[in-house]
Z-matrix of the N, CA and C atoms (Angstrom, degrees):
N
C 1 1.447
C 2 1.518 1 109.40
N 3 1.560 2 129.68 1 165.20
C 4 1.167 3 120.45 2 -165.63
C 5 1.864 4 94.47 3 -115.27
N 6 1.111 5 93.42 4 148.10
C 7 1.539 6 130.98 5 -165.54
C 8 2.029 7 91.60 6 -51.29
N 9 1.015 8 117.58 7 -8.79
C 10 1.743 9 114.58 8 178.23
C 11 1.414 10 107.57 9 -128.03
N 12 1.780 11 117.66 10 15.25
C 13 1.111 12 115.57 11 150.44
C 14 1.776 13 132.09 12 -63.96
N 15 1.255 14 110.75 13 123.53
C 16 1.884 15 118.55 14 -168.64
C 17 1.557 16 98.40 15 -83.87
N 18 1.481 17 121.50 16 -6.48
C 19 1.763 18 116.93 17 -171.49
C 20 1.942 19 97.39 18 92.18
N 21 1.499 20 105.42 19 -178.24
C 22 1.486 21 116.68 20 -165.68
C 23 1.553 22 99.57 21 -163.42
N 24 1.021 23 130.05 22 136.23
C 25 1.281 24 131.39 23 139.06
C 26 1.525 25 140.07 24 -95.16
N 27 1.516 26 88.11 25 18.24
C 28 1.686 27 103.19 26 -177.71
C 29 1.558 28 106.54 27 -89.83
N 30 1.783 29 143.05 28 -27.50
C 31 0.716 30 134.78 29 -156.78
C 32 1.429 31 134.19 30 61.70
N 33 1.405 32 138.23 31 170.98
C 34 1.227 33 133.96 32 -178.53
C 35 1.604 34 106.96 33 -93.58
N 36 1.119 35 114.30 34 159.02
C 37 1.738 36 128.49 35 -171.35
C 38 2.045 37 86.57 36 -57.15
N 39 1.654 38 109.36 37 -78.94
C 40 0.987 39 91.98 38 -176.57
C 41 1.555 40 146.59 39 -52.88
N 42 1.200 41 118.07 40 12.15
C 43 1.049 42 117.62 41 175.21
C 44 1.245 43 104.67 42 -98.64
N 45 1.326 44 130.98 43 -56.55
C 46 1.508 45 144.82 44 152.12
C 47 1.449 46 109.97 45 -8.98
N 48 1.256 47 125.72 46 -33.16
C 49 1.618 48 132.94 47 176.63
C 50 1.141 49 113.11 48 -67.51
N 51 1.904 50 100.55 49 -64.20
C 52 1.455 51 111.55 50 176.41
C 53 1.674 52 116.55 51 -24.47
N 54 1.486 53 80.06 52 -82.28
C 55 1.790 54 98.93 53 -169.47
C 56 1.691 55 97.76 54 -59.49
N 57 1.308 56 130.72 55 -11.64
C 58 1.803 57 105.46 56 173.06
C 59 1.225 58 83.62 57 -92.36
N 60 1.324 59 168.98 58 -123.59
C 61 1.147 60 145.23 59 -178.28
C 62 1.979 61 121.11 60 55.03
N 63 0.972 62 117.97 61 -81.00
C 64 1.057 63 159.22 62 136.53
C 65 1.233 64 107.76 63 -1.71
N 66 1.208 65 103.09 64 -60.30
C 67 1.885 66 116.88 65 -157.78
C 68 1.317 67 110.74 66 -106.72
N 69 1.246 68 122.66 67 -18.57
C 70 1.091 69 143.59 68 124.79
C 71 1.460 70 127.93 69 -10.19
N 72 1.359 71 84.78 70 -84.01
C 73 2.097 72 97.13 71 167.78
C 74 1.165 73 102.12 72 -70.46
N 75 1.301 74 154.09 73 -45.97
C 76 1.433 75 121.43 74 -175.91
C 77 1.492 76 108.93 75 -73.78
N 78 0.793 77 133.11 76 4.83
C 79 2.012 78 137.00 77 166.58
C 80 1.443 79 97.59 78 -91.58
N 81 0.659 80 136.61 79 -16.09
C 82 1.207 81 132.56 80 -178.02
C 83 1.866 82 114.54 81 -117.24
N 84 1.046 83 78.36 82 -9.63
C 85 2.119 84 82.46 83 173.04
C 86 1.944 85 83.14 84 -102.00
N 87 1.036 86 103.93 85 -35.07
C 88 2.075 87 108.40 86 -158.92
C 89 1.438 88 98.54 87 -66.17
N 90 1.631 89 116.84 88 -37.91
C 91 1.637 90 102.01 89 -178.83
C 92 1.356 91 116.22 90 -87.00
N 93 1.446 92 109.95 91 -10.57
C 94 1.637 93 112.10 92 -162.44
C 95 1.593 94 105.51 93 -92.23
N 96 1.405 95 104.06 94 2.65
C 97 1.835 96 115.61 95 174.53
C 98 1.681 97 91.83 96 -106.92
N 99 1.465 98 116.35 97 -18.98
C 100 1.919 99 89.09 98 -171.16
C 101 1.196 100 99.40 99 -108.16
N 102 1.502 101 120.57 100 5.07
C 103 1.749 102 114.04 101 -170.10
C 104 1.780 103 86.42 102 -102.68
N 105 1.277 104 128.05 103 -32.65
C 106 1.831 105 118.57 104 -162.68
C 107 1.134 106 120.81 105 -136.70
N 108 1.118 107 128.33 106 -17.72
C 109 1.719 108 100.57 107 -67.76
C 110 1.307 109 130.33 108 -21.49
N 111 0.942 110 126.74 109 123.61
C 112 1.197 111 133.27 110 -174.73
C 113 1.346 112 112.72 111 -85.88
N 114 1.817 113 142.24 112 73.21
C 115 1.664 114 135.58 113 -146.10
C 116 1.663 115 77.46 114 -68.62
N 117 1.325 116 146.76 115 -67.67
C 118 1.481 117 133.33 116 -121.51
C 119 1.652 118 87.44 117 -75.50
N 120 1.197 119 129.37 118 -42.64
C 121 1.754 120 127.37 119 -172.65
C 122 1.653 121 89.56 120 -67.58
N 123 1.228 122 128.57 121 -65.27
C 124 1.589 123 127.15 122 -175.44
C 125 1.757 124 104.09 123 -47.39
N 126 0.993 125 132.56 124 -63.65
C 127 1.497 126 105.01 125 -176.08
C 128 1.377 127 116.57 126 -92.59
N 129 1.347 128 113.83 127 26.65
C 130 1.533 129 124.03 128 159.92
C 131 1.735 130 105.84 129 -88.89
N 132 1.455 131 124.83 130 -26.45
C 133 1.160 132 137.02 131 164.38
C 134 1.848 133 113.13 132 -77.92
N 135 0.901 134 109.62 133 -21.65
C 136 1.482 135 123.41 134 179.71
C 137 1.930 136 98.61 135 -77.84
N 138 0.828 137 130.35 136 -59.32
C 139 1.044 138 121.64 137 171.63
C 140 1.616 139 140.93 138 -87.09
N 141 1.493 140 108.03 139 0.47
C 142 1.328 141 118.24 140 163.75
C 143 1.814 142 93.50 141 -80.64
N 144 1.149 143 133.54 142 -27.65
C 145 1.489 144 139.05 143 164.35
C 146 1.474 145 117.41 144 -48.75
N 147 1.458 146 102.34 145 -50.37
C 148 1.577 147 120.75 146 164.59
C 149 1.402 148 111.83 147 -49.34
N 150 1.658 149 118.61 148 -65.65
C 151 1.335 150 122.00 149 -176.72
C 152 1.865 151 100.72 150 -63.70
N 153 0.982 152 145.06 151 -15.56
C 154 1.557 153 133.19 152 -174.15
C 155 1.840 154 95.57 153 -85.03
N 156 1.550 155 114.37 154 -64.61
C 157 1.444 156 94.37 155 137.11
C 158 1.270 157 143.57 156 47.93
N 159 1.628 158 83.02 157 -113.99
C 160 1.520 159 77.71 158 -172.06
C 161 1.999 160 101.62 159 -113.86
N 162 1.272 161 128.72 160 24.41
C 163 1.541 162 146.16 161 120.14
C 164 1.264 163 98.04 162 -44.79
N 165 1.252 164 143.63 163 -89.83
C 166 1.364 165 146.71 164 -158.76
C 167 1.416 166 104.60 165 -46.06
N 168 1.511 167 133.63 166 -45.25
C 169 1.401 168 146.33 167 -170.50
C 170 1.701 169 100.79 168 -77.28
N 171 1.532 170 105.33 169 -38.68
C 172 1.898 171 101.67 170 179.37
C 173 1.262 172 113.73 171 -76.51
N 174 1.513 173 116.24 172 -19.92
C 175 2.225 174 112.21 173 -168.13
C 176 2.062 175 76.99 174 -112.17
N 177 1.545 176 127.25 175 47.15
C 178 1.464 177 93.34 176 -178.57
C 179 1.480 178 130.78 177 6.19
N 180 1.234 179 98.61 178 86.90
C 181 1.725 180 106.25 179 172.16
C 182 1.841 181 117.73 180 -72.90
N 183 1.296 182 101.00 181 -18.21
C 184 1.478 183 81.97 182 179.82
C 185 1.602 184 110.78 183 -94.38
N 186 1.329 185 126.93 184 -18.66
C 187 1.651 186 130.15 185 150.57
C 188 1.216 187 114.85 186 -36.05
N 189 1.270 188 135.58 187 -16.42
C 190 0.964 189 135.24 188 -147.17
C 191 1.723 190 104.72 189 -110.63
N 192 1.446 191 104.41 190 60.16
C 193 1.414 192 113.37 191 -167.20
C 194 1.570 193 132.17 192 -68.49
N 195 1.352 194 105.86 193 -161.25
C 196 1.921 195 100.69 194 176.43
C 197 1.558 196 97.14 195 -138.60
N 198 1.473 197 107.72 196 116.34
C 199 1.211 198 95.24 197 -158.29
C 200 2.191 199 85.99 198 -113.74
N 201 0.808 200 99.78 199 140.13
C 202 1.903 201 106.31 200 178.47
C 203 1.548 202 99.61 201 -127.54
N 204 1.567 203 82.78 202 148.98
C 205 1.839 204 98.02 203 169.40
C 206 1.453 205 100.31 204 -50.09
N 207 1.138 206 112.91 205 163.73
C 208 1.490 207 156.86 206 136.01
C 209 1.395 208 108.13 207 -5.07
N 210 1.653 209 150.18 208 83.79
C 211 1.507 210 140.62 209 159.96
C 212 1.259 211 122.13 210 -46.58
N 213 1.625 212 133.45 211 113.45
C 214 1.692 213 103.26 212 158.43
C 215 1.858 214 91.18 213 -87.58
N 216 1.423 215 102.03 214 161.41
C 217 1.358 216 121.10 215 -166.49
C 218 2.003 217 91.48 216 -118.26
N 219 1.540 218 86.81 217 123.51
C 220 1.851 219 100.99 218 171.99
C 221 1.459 220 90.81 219 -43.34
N 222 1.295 221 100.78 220 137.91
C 223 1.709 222 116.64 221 145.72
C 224 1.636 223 111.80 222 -53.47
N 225 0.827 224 120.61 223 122.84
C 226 1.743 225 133.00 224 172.87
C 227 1.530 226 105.03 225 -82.92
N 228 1.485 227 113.80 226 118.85
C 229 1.752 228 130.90 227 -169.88
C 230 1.601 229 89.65 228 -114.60
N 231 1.561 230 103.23 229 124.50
C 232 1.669 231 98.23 230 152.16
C 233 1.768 232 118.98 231 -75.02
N 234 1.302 233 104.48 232 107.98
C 235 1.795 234 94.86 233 175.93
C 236 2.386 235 100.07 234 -78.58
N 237 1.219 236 113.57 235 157.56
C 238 1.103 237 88.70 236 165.87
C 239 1.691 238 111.12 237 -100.88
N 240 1.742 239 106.70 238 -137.43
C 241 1.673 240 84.54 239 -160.29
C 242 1.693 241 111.57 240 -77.47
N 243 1.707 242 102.37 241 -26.28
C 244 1.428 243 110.13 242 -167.30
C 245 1.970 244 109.94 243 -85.50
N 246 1.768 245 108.47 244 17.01
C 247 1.526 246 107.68 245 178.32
C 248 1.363 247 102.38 246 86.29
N 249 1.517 248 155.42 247 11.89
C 250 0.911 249 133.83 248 173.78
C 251 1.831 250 96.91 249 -94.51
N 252 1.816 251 113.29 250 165.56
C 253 1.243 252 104.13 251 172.02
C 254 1.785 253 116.52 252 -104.79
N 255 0.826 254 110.85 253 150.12
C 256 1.553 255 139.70 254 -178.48
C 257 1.367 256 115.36 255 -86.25
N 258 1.315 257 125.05 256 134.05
C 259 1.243 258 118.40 257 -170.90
C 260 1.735 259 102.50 258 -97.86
N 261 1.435 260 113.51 259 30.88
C 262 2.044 261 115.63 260 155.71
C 263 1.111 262 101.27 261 -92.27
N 264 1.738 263 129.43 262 105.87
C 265 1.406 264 132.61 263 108.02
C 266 1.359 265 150.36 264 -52.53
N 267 1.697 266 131.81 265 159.18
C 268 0.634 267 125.68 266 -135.56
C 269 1.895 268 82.54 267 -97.75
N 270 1.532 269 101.37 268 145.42
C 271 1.480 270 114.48 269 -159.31
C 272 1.387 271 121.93 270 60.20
N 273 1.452 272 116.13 271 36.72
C 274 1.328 273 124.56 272 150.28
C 275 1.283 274 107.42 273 95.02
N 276 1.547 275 115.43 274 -134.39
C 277 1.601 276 129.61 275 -161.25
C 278 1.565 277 97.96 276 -94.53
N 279 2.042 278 100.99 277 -35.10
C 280 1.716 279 102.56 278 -161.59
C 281 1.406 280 75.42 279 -98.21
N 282 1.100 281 147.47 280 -1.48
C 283 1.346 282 111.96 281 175.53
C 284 1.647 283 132.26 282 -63.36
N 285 1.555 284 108.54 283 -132.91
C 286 2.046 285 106.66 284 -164.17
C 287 1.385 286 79.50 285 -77.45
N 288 1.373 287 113.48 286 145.78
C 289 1.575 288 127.83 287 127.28
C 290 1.144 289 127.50 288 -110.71
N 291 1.559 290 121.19 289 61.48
C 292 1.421 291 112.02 290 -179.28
C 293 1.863 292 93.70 291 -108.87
N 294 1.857 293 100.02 292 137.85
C 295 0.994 294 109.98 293 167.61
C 296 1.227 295 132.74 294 -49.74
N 297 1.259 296 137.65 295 -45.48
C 298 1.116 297 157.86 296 110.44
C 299 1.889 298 155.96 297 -31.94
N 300 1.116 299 137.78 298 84.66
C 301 0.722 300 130.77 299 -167.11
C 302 1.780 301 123.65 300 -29.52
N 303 1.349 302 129.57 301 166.93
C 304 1.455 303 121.01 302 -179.92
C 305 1.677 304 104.55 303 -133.50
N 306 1.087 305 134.46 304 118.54
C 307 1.258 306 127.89 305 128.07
C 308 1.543 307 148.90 306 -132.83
N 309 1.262 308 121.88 307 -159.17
C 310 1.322 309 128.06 308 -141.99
C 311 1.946 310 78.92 309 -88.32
N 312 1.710 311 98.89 310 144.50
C 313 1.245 312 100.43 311 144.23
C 314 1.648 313 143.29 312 -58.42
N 315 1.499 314 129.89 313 116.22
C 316 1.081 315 121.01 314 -147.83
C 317 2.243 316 90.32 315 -72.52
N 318 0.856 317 92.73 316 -10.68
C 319 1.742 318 97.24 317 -147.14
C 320 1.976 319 86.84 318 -72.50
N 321 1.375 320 117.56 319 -28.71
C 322 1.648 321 145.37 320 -174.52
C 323 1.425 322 101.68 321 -66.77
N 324 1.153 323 119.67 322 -61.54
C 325 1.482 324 131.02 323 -167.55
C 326 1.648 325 114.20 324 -73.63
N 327 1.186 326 128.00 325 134.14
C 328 1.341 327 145.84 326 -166.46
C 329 2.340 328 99.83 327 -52.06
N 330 1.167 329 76.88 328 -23.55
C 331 1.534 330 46.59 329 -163.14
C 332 2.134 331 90.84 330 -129.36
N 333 1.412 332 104.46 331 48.89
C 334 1.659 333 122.27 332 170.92
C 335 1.422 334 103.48 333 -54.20
Protein backbone atom coordinates (compact mmCIF):
# COMPACT_ATOMS: atom_id res chain seq x y z
CA UNK A 1 0.00 0.00 0.00
CA UNK A 2 1.34 3.51 -0.51
CA UNK A 3 2.71 5.48 2.36
CA UNK A 4 -0.60 8.23 1.94
CA UNK A 5 -2.90 5.42 2.22
CA UNK A 6 -5.80 6.49 5.23
CA UNK A 7 -7.07 2.45 5.18
CA UNK A 8 -10.74 1.45 3.50
CA UNK A 9 -13.48 -0.42 4.63
CA UNK A 10 -14.72 -1.13 1.25
CA UNK A 11 -12.40 -4.04 0.44
CA UNK A 12 -11.29 -5.29 -2.96
CA UNK A 13 -13.96 -6.39 -5.75
CA UNK A 14 -12.37 -9.78 -5.52
CA UNK A 15 -12.85 -10.49 -2.29
CA UNK A 16 -16.43 -9.19 -2.36
CA UNK A 17 -17.06 -12.26 -4.82
CA UNK A 18 -15.58 -14.69 -2.57
CA UNK A 19 -17.65 -13.98 0.41
CA UNK A 20 -20.98 -13.35 -2.04
CA UNK A 21 -20.07 -16.64 -3.11
CA UNK A 22 -20.24 -17.86 0.20
CA UNK A 23 -23.50 -16.43 1.08
CA UNK A 24 -24.82 -17.76 -1.56
CA UNK A 25 -24.24 -21.35 -0.41
CA UNK A 26 -25.53 -20.84 2.85
CA UNK A 27 -29.03 -19.61 1.13
CA UNK A 28 -29.02 -22.27 -0.56
CA UNK A 29 -28.04 -24.95 2.15
CA UNK A 30 -30.65 -22.39 4.53
CA UNK A 31 -33.71 -23.05 2.20
CA UNK A 32 -32.99 -26.62 1.35
CA UNK A 33 -33.29 -27.41 5.37
CA UNK A 34 -36.67 -25.18 5.60
CA UNK A 35 -38.28 -26.35 2.30
CA UNK A 36 -37.52 -30.61 3.11
CA UNK A 37 -34.99 -30.84 3.89
CA UNK A 38 -34.12 -31.16 0.84
CA UNK A 39 -30.15 -33.19 1.44
CA UNK A 40 -29.51 -33.06 -2.63
CA UNK A 41 -30.31 -28.89 -2.64
CA UNK A 42 -28.44 -28.85 1.02
CA UNK A 43 -25.19 -30.34 -0.15
CA UNK A 44 -25.55 -28.64 -3.44
CA UNK A 45 -25.25 -25.49 -1.07
CA UNK A 46 -22.46 -27.23 0.81
CA UNK A 47 -20.30 -27.03 -1.97
CA UNK A 48 -20.99 -23.78 -3.71
CA UNK A 49 -19.57 -22.94 0.14
CA UNK A 50 -16.62 -25.08 -0.86
CA UNK A 51 -16.15 -23.15 -4.16
CA UNK A 52 -16.37 -19.51 -2.08
CA UNK A 53 -13.66 -21.35 -0.20
CA UNK A 54 -11.38 -21.84 -2.04
CA UNK A 55 -12.23 -18.18 -4.25
CA UNK A 56 -11.59 -16.69 -0.90
CA UNK A 57 -8.10 -18.77 -0.64
CA UNK A 58 -7.28 -17.63 -4.63
CA UNK A 59 -8.02 -13.41 -4.21
CA UNK A 60 -6.35 -14.03 -0.37
CA UNK A 61 -9.30 -12.85 1.46
CA UNK A 62 -7.84 -12.60 4.71
CA UNK A 63 -4.93 -9.96 3.35
CA UNK A 64 -7.44 -8.16 2.59
CA UNK A 65 -7.31 -5.90 5.68
CA UNK A 66 -8.78 -2.61 7.43
CA UNK A 67 -6.22 -0.47 7.72
CA UNK A 68 -7.23 3.16 9.87
CA UNK A 69 -5.25 6.20 10.67
CA UNK A 70 -3.23 6.38 13.60
CA UNK A 71 -5.42 6.53 17.35
CA UNK A 72 -4.16 8.95 20.03
CA UNK A 73 -5.72 7.18 23.12
CA UNK A 74 -7.40 9.67 26.05
CA UNK A 75 -5.07 9.82 28.88
CA UNK A 76 -6.82 7.62 31.59
CA UNK A 77 -7.41 9.94 35.08
CA UNK A 78 -8.20 8.07 38.29
CA UNK A 79 -11.34 10.17 39.51
CA UNK A 80 -11.93 8.81 43.13
CA UNK A 81 -15.40 7.71 44.37
CA UNK A 82 -16.79 11.24 45.37
CA UNK A 83 -15.35 12.90 41.58
CA UNK A 84 -12.37 14.47 42.87
CA UNK A 85 -9.00 13.67 40.78
CA UNK A 86 -6.15 11.60 42.09
CA UNK A 87 -2.80 11.97 41.19
CA UNK A 88 -2.72 7.69 39.78
CA UNK A 89 -2.17 7.74 36.10
CA UNK A 90 -2.22 5.50 33.68
CA UNK A 91 1.49 3.90 33.72
CA UNK A 92 2.11 4.93 37.13
CA UNK A 93 4.17 7.89 38.64
CA UNK A 94 6.45 8.01 35.14
CA UNK A 95 3.57 7.68 33.30
CA UNK A 96 1.19 10.54 30.96
CA UNK A 97 0.85 13.76 32.68
CA UNK A 98 -1.07 15.56 30.32
CA UNK A 99 -3.68 17.78 31.80
CA UNK A 100 -5.82 17.23 29.26
CA UNK A 101 -6.75 14.58 27.18
CA UNK A 102 -5.46 14.56 23.22
CA UNK A 103 -7.08 13.57 20.14
CA UNK A 104 -7.05 13.04 16.53
CA UNK A 105 -9.00 15.42 14.40
CA UNK A 106 -12.21 13.69 13.47
CA UNK A 107 -12.39 15.88 10.15
CA UNK A 108 -8.35 14.00 9.38
CA UNK A 109 -9.42 10.51 9.79
CA UNK A 110 -10.99 8.46 6.88
CA UNK A 111 -14.07 7.96 8.19
CA UNK A 112 -14.73 11.90 10.21
Amino acid sequence: MSEESHGSHAGRPGSWVAVTIIFIGFVVGGVALCIGPAWVMFWVGVGIIVLGLLASWAVHLFSDVVLDAPRVIPEIVDYTLFGSRSTKRRGGDAGETLDRPTATDPQQTPHG
